[in-house]
Structure formats: structure tokens, C-alpha cells
RODO-2510 file (C-alpha; in nm, 4 decimals, decimal comma):
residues 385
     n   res          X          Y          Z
     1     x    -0,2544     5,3301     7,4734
     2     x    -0,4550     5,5968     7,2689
     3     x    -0,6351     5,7987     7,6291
     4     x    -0,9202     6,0258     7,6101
     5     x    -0,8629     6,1878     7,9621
     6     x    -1,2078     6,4246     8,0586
     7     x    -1,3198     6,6585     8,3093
     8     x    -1,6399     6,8570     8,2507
     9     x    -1,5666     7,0900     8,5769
    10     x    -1,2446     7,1028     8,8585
    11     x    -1,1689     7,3181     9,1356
    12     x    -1,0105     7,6175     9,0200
    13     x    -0,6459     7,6512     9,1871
    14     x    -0,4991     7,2908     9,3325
    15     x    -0,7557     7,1306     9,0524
    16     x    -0,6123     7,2858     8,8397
    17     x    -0,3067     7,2684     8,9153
    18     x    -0,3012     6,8973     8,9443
    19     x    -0,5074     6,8600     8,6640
    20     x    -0,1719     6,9761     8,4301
    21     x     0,1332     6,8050     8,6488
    22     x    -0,0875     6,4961     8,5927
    23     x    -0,2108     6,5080     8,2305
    24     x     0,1613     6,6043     8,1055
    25     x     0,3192     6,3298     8,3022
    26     x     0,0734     6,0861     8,1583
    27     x     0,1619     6,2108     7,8482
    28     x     0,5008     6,1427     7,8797
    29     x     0,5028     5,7842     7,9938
    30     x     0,6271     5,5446     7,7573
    31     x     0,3663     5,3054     7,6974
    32     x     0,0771     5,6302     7,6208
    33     x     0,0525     5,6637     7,2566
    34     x    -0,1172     5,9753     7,2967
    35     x    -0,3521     6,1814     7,5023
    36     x    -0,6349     6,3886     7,4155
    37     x    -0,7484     6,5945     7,7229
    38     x    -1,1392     6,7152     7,7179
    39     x    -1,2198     7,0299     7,9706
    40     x    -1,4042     7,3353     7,9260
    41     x    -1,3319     7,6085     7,7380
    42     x    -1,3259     7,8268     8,0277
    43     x    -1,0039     7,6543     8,1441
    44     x    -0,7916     7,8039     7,9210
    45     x    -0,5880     7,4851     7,8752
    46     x    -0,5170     7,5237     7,4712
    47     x    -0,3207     7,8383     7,5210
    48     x    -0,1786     7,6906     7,9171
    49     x    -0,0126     7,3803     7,7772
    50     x     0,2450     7,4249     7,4490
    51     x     0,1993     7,1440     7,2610
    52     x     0,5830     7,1786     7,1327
    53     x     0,6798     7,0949     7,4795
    54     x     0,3549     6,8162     7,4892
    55     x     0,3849     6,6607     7,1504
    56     x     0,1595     6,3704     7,2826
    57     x    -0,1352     6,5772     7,4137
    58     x    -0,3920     6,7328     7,2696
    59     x    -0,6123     6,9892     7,4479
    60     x    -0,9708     7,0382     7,3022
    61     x    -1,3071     7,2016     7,4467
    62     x    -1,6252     7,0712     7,5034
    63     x    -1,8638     7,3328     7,6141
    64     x    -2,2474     7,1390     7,5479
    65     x    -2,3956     7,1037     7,8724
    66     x    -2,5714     6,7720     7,7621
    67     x    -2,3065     6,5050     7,7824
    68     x    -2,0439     6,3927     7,5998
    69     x    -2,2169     6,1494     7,3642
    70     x    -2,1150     5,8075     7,3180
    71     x    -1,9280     5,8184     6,9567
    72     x    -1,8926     6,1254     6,9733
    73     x    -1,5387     6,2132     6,7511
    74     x    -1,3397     6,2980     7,0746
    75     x    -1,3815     5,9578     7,2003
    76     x    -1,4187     5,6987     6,8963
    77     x    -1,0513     5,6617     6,8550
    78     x    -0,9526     5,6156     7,2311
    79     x    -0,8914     5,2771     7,3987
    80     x    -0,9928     5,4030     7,7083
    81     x    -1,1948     5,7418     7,8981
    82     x    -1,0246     5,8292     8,2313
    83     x    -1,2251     6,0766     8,4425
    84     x    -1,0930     6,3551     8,6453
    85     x    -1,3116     6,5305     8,8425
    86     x    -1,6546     6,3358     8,8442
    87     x    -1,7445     6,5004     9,1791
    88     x    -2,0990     6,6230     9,1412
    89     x    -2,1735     6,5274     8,7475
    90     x    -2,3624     6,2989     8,5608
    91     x    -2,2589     5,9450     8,5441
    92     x    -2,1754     5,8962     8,1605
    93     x    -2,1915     5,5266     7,9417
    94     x    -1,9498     5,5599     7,6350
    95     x    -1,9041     5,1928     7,5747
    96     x    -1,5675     5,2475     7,6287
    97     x    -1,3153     5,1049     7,9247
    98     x    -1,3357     5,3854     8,1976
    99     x    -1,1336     5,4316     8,5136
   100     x    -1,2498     5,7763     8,7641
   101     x    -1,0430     5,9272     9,0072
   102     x    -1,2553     6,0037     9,3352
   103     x    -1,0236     6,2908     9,5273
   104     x    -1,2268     6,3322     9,8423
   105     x    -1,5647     6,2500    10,0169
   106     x    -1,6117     6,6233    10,1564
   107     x    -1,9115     6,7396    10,0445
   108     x    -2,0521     6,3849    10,2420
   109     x    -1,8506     6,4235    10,5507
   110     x    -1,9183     6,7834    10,5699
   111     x    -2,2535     6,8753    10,4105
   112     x    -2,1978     7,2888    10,3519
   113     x    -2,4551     7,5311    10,5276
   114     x    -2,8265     7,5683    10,3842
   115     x    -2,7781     7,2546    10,1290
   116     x    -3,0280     7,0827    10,0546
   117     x    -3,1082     6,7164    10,1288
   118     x    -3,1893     6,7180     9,7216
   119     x    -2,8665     6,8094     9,5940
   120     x    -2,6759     6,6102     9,8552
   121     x    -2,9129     6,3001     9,7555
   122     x    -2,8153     6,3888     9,3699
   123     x    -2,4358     6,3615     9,4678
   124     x    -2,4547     6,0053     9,6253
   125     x    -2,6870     5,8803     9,3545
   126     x    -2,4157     6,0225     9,0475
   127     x    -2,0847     5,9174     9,2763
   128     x    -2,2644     5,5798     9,3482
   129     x    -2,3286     5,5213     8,9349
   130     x    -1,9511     5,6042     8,8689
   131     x    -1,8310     5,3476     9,1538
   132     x    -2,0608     5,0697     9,0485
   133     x    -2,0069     5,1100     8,6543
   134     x    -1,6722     5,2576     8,5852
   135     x    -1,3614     4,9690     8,5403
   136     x    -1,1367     5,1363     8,7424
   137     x    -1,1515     5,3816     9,0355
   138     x    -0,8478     5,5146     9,1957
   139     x    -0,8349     5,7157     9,5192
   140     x    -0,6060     5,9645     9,6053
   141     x    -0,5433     5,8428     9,9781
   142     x    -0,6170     5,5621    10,1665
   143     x    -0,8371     5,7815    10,3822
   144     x    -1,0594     5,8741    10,0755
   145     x    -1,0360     5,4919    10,0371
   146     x    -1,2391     5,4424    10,3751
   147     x    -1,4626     5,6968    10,3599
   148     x    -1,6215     5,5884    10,0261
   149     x    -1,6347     5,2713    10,1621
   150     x    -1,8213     5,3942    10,4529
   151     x    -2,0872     5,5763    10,1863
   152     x    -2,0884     5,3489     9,9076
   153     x    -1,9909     4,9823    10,0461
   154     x    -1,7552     4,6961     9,9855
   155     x    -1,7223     4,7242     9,6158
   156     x    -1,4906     5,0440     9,6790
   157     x    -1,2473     4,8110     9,8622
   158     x    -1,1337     4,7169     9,5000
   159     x    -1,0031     5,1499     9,4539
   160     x    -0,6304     5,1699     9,4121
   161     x    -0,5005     5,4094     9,6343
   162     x    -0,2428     5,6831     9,4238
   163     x    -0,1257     5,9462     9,6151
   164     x    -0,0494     6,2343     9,4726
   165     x     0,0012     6,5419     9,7190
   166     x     0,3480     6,6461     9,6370
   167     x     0,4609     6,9783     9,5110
   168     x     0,2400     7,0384     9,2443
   169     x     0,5704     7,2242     9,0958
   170     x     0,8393     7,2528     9,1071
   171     x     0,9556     7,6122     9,2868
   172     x     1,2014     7,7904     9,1014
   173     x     1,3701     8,1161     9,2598
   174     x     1,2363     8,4160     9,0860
   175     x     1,4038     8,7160     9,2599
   176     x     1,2435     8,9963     9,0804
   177     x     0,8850     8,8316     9,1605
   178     x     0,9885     8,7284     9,5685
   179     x     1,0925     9,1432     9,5908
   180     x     0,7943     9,2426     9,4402
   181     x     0,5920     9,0666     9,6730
   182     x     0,8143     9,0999    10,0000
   183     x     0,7339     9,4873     9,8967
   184     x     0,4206     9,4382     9,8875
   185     x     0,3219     9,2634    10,2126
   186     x     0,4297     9,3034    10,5814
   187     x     0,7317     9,0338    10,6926
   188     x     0,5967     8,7560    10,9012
   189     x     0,2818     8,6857    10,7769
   190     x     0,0532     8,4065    10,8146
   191     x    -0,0900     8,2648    10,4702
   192     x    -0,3725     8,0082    10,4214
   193     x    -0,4360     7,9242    10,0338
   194     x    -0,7667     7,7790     9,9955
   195     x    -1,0971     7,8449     9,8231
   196     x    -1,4235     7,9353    10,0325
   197     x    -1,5785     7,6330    10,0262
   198     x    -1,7288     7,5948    10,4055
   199     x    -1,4825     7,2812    10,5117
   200     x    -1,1868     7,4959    10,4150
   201     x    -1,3145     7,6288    10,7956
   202     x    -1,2338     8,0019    10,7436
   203     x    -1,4118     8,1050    11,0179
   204     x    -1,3057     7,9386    11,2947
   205     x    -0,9109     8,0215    11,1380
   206     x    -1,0348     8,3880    11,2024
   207     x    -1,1918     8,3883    11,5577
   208     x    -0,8501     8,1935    11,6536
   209     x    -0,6545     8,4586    11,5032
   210     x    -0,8463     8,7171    11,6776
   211     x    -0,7233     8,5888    11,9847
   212     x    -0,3575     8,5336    11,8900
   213     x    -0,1569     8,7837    12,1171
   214     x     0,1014     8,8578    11,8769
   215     x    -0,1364     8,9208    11,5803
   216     x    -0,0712     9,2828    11,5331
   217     x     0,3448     9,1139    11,4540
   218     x     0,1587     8,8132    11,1926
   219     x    -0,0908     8,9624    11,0022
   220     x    -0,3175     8,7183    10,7829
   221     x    -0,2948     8,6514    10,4092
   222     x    -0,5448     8,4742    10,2622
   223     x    -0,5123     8,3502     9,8976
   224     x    -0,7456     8,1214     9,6764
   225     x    -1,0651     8,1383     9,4590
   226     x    -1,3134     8,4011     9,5508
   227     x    -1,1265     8,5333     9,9196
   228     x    -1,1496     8,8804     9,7420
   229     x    -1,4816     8,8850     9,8139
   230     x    -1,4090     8,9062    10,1546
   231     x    -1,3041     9,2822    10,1488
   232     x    -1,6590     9,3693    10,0794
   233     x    -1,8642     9,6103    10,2576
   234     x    -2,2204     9,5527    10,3472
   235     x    -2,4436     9,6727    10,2897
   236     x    -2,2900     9,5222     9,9031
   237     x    -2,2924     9,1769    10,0141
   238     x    -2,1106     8,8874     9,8166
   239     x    -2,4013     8,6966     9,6315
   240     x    -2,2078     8,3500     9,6543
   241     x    -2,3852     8,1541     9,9493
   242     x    -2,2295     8,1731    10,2696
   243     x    -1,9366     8,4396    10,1767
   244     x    -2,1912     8,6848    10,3408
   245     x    -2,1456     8,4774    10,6830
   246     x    -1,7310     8,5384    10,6652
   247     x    -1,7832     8,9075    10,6144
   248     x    -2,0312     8,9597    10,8333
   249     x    -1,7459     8,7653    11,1076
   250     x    -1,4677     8,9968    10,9854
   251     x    -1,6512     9,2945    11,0503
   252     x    -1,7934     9,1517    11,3939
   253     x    -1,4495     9,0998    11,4918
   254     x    -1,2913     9,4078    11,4052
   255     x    -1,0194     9,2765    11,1431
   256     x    -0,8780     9,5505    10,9431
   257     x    -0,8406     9,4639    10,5808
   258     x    -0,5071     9,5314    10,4563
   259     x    -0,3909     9,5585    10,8328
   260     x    -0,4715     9,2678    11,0030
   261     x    -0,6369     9,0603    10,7430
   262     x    -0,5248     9,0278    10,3583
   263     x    -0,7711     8,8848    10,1455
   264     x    -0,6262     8,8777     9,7670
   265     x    -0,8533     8,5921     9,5571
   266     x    -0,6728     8,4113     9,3017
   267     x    -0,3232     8,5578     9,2504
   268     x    -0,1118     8,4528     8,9265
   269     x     0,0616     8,1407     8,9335
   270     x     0,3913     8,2597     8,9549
   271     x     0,2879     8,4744     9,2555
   272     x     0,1722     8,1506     9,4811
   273     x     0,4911     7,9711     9,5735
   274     x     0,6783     8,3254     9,6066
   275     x     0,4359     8,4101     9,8465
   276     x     0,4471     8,0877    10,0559
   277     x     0,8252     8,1024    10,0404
   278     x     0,8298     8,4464    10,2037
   279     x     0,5520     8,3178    10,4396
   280     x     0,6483     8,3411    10,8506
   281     x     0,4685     8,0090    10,8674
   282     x     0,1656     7,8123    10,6875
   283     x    -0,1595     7,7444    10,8474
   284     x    -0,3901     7,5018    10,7386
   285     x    -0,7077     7,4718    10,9056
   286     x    -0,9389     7,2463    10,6753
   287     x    -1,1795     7,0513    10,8262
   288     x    -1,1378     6,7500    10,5560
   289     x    -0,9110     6,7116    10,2555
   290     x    -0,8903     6,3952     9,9685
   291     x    -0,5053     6,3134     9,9560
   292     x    -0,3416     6,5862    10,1623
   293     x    -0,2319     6,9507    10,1307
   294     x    -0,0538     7,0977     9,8355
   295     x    -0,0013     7,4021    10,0301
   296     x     0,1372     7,2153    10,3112
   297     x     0,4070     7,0222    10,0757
   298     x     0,5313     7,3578     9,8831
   299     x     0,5635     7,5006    10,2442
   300     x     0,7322     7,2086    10,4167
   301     x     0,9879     7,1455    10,0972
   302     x     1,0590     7,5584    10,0996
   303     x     1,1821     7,5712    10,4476
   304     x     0,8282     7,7469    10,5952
   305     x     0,7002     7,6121    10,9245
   306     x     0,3321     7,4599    10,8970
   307     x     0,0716     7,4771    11,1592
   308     x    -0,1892     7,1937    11,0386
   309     x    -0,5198     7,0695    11,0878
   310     x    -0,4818     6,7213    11,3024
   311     x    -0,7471     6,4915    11,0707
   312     x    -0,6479     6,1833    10,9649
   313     x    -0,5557     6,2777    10,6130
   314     x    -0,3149     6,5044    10,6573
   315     x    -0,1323     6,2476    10,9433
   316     x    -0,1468     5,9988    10,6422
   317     x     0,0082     6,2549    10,3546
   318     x     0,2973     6,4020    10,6475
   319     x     0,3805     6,0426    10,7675
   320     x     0,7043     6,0219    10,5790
   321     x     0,7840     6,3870    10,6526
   322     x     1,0554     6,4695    10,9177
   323     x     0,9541     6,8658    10,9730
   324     x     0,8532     6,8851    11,3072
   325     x     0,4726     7,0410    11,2380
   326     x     0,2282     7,2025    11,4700
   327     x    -0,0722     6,9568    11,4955
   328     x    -0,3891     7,1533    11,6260
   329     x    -0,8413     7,0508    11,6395
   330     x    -0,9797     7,2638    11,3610
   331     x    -1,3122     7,2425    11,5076
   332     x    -1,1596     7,4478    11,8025
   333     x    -1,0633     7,8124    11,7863
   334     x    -0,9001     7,7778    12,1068
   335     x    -0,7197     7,4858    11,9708
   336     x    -0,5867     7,7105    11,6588
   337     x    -0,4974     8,0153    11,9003
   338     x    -0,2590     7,8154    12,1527
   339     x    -0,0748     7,6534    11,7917
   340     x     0,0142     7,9876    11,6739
   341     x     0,0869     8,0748    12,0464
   342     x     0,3439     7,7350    11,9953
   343     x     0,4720     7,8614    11,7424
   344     x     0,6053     8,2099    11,8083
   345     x     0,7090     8,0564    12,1572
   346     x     0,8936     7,8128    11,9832
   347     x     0,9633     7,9449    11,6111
   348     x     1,3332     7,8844    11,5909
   349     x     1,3120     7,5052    11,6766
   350     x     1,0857     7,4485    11,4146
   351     x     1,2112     7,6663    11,1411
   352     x     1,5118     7,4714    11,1976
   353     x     1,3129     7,1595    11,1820
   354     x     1,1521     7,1907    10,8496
   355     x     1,4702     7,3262    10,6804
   356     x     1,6582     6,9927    10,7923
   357     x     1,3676     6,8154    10,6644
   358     x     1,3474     7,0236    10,3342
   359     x     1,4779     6,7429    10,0741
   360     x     1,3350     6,4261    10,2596
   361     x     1,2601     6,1741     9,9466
   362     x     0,9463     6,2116     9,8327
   363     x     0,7467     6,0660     9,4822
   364     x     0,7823     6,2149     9,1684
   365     x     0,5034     6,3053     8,8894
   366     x     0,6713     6,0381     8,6501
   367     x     0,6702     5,7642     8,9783
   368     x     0,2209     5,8712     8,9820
   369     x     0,2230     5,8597     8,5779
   370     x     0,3330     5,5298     8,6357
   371     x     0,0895     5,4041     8,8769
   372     x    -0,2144     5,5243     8,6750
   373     x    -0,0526     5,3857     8,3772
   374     x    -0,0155     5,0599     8,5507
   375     x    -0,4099     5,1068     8,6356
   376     x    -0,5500     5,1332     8,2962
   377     x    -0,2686     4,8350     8,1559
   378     x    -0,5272     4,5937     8,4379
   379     x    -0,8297     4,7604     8,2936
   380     x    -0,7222     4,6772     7,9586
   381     x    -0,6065     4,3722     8,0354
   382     x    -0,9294     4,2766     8,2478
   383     x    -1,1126     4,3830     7,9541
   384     x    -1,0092     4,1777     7,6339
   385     x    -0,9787     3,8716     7,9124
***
């Protein structure tokens, strides 16, 4: 199979992130001829990925914001187009066999503050054109699987469900890095990696942890795509819609930046699973996810305790997981508080807990290679049929 693998836009951070464990795995799989992987210049990708290490993959930009034409040179030679990320763009026709990968329903089940009913109309009327047209859709959860069901009807009963929330890599001791950062930071920390999209539900994670009674002993860190804006001082507001709403909280509530509350934006790579490993414990208070919690697996298979949102995504992804975790209702700061009250009261039993449970079996990138590869082989097959 010659694949043409495409994706106009992705969350910066776990997108990312999966984005490359994915593609390269693909890559590798025996019956992929080669793999030519279209994203945006901003990405960076060219200089991210060696090619000596990914013979079979090419990286190339595509920066026109029209679409990617039908014919166009990137695609002519491909058997088939598999799409990434097509949350939120235009449904595409390139004549071509095309399978889509829908990670999440969030921005359905969780409309963000002051959208409009315009864009949110736009959404469902793109997502429904890639469901009804593509060959192939896979899900990344079998919760995903229900909800698009819910929005988009019976036809999505056909999505095969891959599940892909493991590691996203693998962690590999760096000592100079983890005593750079535990030099850095104050021991026992709290960290939440997320962006600032609304769901990820950073508000009600801070008036919880304004009310934890040991959080002068666990300050906050908070790591992901645009959380440095929250250091700002009005009256320099953020511009991005709704950061304005966090800061104004922060300062309502008294949190002391850099005392209290550490908000550091996008750190380097090497720099996240350090900082989880060194981590007192993981909180993850998101109000929806697609296939589960990458944060949440690097914790768990590092030996860090994990206080989690209880939604029915993350009970699906942790099912096979033997770490005791600390289940609490993200809509409920109260409910947040008395976890992290759990949890210092009873830190030992589940430190000891996830550490047990730090190897439990779990799939490989290869094992998902495999089950996409087995995806496009029916689309194929259903095609010259």
C-alpha cells in the first residue's frame, strides 16, 4: 500500500504527539509500501522525523488554505488518503479510497463558552460529510463510538473502534534533565497537562484546589498549550477567548503564581515525562476526552498516583489497569477537594498500588499499526470488489 496520510490542523501537544508514534508505526508495518505524510508547515515535522531512521515516510507541507485539490501531485500516486484530524475542516472529494479517524465528540458534548450556534452548526454539517462519504472511519474508543452515533445516526455503527491511549513514548531515564527539573520545582507537586480548551475544566480544578487543606504542602503545576497565559496581569488580559475568565479566577482566589500555582505553557518534549515522573500525584479533571488520557497512562506506567475524572471514557481506557486510582465528579469542586483530601490521607496505599501495577500488559504502537493497516486492507478490498 502506497498511503497519503493528511492532517491540515491537530492539537498541539497529545496531537501531536500521537500524530508521530502513529505515522512511524504505520510506516513500519510490513504490508505499507510507503507513506507520505501531509501537515502544515508550522508543524515542524520535516526537521522532527529523520528520514534515515523513517526510510518509508516522507514528510511534506501544504500550507494553501483552499484544499488539497483532487490530483493534486501529493495524492496521484497514493492508493489510499487517511485523515487525521478532520475535526472542524472541510469535507474533501479526491476520488481516492479514504478512511478518517474521529478522536472525540467534545466540542458537541460540551459546546465552549460564547460559541456560536453558527460555528457549532458548521462542525456537524463538515463531521456529518466525512461520516457519510469517507470508506472508512475509525474511532478511538468505543465511547467516541456512541456518541457519534448519538449525533450522526446508525451509519456510525459501521466505525472500528482502535484504541490508542497508551504511552505515547516510551520514558527513558534522563538524570541530568529529572535534576534539573526537581531543582526547579517544589517536591510534591500536583501536575495537570492539558491545553485551555474549556472541557479541559480548569476552573473548577482550581476552586477545588483552593480548598485542599494541605495545598500550601502540593502546590499546582500546570503544563500544556497556552497555560502561560495564565500568569498574566490585568489589566493586560490574554486575547484568546475565555483565558481572561481563568485569570480573572486565579486572581479572585488569591493563588500565588510560582507559589501556589505554576503555570509553564508548552515545555520541551523531553521536559514532559520528567516532570510527571517527579510528580506527587496526577490529576486529571477533563470534563470529556476521545480515547482516554495520555497523561494518565505515562503517570500510571511511571509509578505516579492519578486522581481522575469519573466519565465514562476514562473507566473504558483504565479498565485493564490494576493501579488503584482516585475516581472523583469533575463537574464538582467539592468532589475534586475530598479526592486530593483521599489521597494525602491515604498516599502510601496507593503509591504502592500503581507501582505494583506499573508493567500490567498493555498494546503496543506496532499491535495499533496493525489494526489500521488491517482497516485500509477492507477498504481496499471493499473497493476493487
Amino acid at each position: 500500500m502506497k498511503l497519503a496520510i493528511y492532517s491540515s490542523m491537530h492539537s498541539l501537544g497529545g496531537g501531536s504527539r500521537l500524530l508521530v508514534n502513529l505515522v512511524t508505526a504505520i510506516a513500519r508495518h510490513p504490508d505499507v509500501q510507503s507513506v507520505r505524510l501531509i501537515v502544515a508547515s508550522q508543524t515542524g515535522l520535516q526537521a522532527t522525523l529523520n528520514r534515515s531512521q523513517h526510510p518509508k515516510l516522507e514528510v511534506v507541507y501544504y500550507d494553501n488554505p483552499e484544499t488539497l485539490p483532487a490530483g493534486h501531485p501529493f495524492l496521484i500516486d497514493r492508493d489510499l488518503v487517511y485523515v487525521f484530524w478532520p475535526h472542524g475542516s472541510e469535507y474533501q472529494i479526491w476520488n481516492k479510497p479514504t478512511v478518517v479517524t474521529y478522536h472525540d465528540a467534545t466540542i458537541l458534548d460540551y459546546v465552549p463558552p460564547f460559541t456560536s450556534g453558527a460555528y457549532i452548526r458548521s462542525y456537524w454539517e463538515s463531521s456529518k460529510q466525512w461520516l457519510e462519504h469517507c470508506e472508512g472511519v475509525v474511532v478511538s474508543s468505543e465511547h467516541v463510538k456512541s456518541r457519534l452515533i448519538a449525533h450522526f445516526g446508525d451509519r456510525c455503527r459501521q466505525a472500528a473502534v482502535i484504541r490508542h491511549a497508551i504511552s505515547p513514548a516510551k520514558y527513558f531515564e534522563n538524570s541530568e534533565t529529572s535534576s534539573i527539573l526537581s531543582a526547579a520545582f517544589p517536591s510534591r507537586y500536583f501536575i495537570y497537562p492539558a491545553n485551555t480548551s474549556p472541557h479541559k475544566n480548569h476552573y473548577n480544578l482550581l476552586l477545588a484546589y483552593t480548598k485542599f487543606s494541605k495545598r500550601s504542602e502540593h502546590p499546582l503545576i500546570l503544563i500544556g498549550y497556552n497555560t502561560d497565559q495564565y500568569r498574566s496581569t490585568p489589566p493586560a488580559w490574554p486575547e484568546i477567548s475565555y483565558l481572561p475568565t481563568i485569570v480573572s479566577l486565579i486572581k479572585r482566589l488569591d493563588l500565588k503564581i510560582n507559589q501556589d500555582l505554576f503555570p509553564l505553557g508548552m515545555v520541551p518534549d523531553d521536559y514532559v515525562s520528567p516532570l510527571i515522573k517527579n510528580a506527587h500525584a496526577l490529576i486529571m479533571p477533563s470534563l470529556s476526552e476521545g480515547g482516554g488520557s495520555y497523561p494518565v497512562e505515562e503517570a500510571l506506567s511511571m509509578g505516579v498516583p492519578v486522581l481522575c475524572s469519573d466519565i465514562p471514557v476514562m473507566r473504558e481506557h483504565l479498565a485493564n489497569r490494576s493501579a488503584k486510582v482516585v475516581w472523583f465528579e469533575p463537574e464538582s469542586p467539592d468532589s475534586i477537594t475530598n479526592a486530593m483530601e483521599h489521597l494525602a490521607e491515604h498516599y502510601d496505599e496507593f503509591k504502592a498500588s500503581v507501582v505494583a501495577g506499573m508493567n500490567d500488559p498493555a498494546a503496543s504502537w506496532d499491535d495499533i499499526a496493525a489494526q489500521y493497516a488491517a482497516v485500509f486492507h477492507n477498504v481496499l478490498n471493499n473497493k476493487r470488489g
